[in-house]
N, C-alpha and C positions, 0 to 999 in steps of 0.2 A: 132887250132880249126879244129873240124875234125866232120861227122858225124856217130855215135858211133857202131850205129846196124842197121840192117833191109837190104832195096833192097841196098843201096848206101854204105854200113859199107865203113869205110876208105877213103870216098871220102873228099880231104882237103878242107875246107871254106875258104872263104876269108874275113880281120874282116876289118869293118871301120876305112880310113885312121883315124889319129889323138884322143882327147882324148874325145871327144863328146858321143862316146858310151862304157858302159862297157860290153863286151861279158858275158854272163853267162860261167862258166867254164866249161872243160868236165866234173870233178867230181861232179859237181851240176847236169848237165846236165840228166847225166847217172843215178841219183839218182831222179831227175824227172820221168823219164822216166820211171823207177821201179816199181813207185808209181802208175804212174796211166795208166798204160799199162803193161806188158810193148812193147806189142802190138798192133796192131789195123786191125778192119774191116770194113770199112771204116771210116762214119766222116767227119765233118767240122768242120775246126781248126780258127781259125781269133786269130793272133800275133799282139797286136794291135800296139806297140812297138817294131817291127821289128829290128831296129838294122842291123845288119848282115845277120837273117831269119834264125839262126841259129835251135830256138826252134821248129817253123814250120815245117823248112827240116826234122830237125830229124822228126819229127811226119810225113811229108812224108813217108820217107823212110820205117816206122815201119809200114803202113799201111792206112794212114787216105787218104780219099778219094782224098779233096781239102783243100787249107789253101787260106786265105787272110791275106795278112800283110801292114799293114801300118807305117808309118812315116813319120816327119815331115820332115826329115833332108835328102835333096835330094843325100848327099854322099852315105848315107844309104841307102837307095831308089835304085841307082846304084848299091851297090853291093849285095843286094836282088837278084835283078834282075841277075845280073852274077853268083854269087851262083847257085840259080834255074837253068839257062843255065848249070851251072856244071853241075848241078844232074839231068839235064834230065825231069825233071818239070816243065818248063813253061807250059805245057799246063795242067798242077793241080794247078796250082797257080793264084791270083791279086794280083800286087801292086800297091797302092797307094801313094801317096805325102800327107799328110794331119796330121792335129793334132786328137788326141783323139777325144774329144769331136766332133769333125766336123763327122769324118768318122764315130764313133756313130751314130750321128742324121742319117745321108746316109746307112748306114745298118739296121736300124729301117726302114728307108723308101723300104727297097728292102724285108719286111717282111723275113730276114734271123733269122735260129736261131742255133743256135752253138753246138757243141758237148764240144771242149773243148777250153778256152779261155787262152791266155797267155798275162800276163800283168807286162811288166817289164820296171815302168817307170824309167828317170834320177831316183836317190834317193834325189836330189833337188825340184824336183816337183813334186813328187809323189801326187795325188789326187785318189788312189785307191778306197777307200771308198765311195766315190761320182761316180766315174766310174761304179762301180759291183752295186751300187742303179742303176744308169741308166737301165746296162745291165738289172737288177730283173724287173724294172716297163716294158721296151718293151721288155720283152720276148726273150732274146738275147741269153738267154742260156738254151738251149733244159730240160728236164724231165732226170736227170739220167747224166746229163752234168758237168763240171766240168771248175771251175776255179783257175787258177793258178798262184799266186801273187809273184813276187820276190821285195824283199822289204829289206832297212836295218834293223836288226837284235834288233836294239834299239826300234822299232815303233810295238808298238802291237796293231794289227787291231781287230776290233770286231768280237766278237765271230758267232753274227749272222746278216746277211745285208738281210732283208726283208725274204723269204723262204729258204736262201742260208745261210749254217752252216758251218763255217772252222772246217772239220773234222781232220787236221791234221795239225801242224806245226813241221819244220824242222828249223836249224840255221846251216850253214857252217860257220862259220867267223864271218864276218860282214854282211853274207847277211842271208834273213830269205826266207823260201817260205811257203806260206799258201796257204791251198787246201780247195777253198768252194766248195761243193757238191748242186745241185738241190734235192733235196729228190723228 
C-alpha cells in the first residue's frame, strides 16, 4: 500500500495489524481517484472509516486542503496517526477514536461541511444508507460535494438518498463503489 500520485507519490502506508480492517486496494484506489479528481484545490475530506487513512492521504497528497478520519478501532487509530507523521501531515489532519454514528452527531455539532466524504464500512455492518441520510439532513456534505461509498458488490444502494443522486457505480471484484453527487 502505497500513496499513488500528488505531493507524497511513492510514499509506502502502513496497513492495520491483523484482519479487522480491509485496506482498499491501489487499483481501486487509483480508479477513485480518477473519478473524482483526479486533483484537488483544496477541500475537506472526512474518511469516516479510516482504517489505515489510506483514502484521505491520498486525497492529501493530491491537494485537498484538510482530512478528518475516524475510527473505532484504536489499532487503526495508531496507525492513521503514523501514516500522517509519514506523509508530513499531521498538521492537515484529526483523528479520532469513535464510532460513525457518534463522530456524526460531533461534526454536525462543529457545523462542519464536507467537500468529499469516504465511507468504507466493515462490509459486516455496513449501514451506509442511514449514514449519507444523516450526512443529507445536517448538511455534511457541501453544494457540488461528493460521496464515496465502498460497499460489497452484491448490495445495491439507492439510487437517490434525499438531494444526493449516485451518479456513478463501479464493481472491482467483490467490492462496489458508489458516487453520490450533491447537485
Amino acid at each position: 500500500m502505497r500513496v499513488i500520485s500528488g505531493e507524497k507519490k511513492g510514499q509506502p502506508l502502513k496497513a492495520v495489524p491483523g484482519t479487522t480492517t480491509r485496506p482498499t486496494t491501489d487499483k481501486v484506489k487509483e480508479s477513485i481517484f480518477n473519478i473524482i479528481g483526479p486533483y484537488f484545490n483544496g477541500g475537506l475530506v472526512l474518511d469516516l472509516y479510516g482504517g489505515s487513512g489510506n483514502l484521505g492521504i491520498e486525497a492529501l497528497s493530491r491537494g485537498v486542503e484538510k482530512a478528518i478520519f475516524v475510527d473505532q478501532n484504536r489499532k487503526a487509530v495508531d496507525v492513521i496517526k503514523e501514516n500522517l507523521n509519514l506523509c508530513s501531515f499531521l498538521d492537515r489532519a484529526e483523528v479520532y477514536r469513535n464510532d460513525a454514528k457518534r463522530a456524526l452527531k460531533a461534526l454536525i455539532k462543529r457545523e462542519l461541511s464536507f467537500t468529499y466524504i469516504f465511507l468504507d464500512p466493515p462490509y459486516a455492518e455496513q449501514k451506509i444508507e442511514s449514514e449519507i441520510s444523516i450526512i443529507h439532513d445536517f448538511y455534511l456534505l457541501e453544494k457540488g460535494g461528493t460521496i464515496i461509498a465502498e460497499h460489497d458488490a452484491s448490495i445495491q444502494l439507492a439510487e437517490t438518498i434525499g438531494a444526493f443522486s449516485c451518479k456513478r457505480r463501479e464493481v472491482y471484484g467483490d467490492t462496489a463503489i458508489s458516487f453520490y453527487l450533491y447537485e
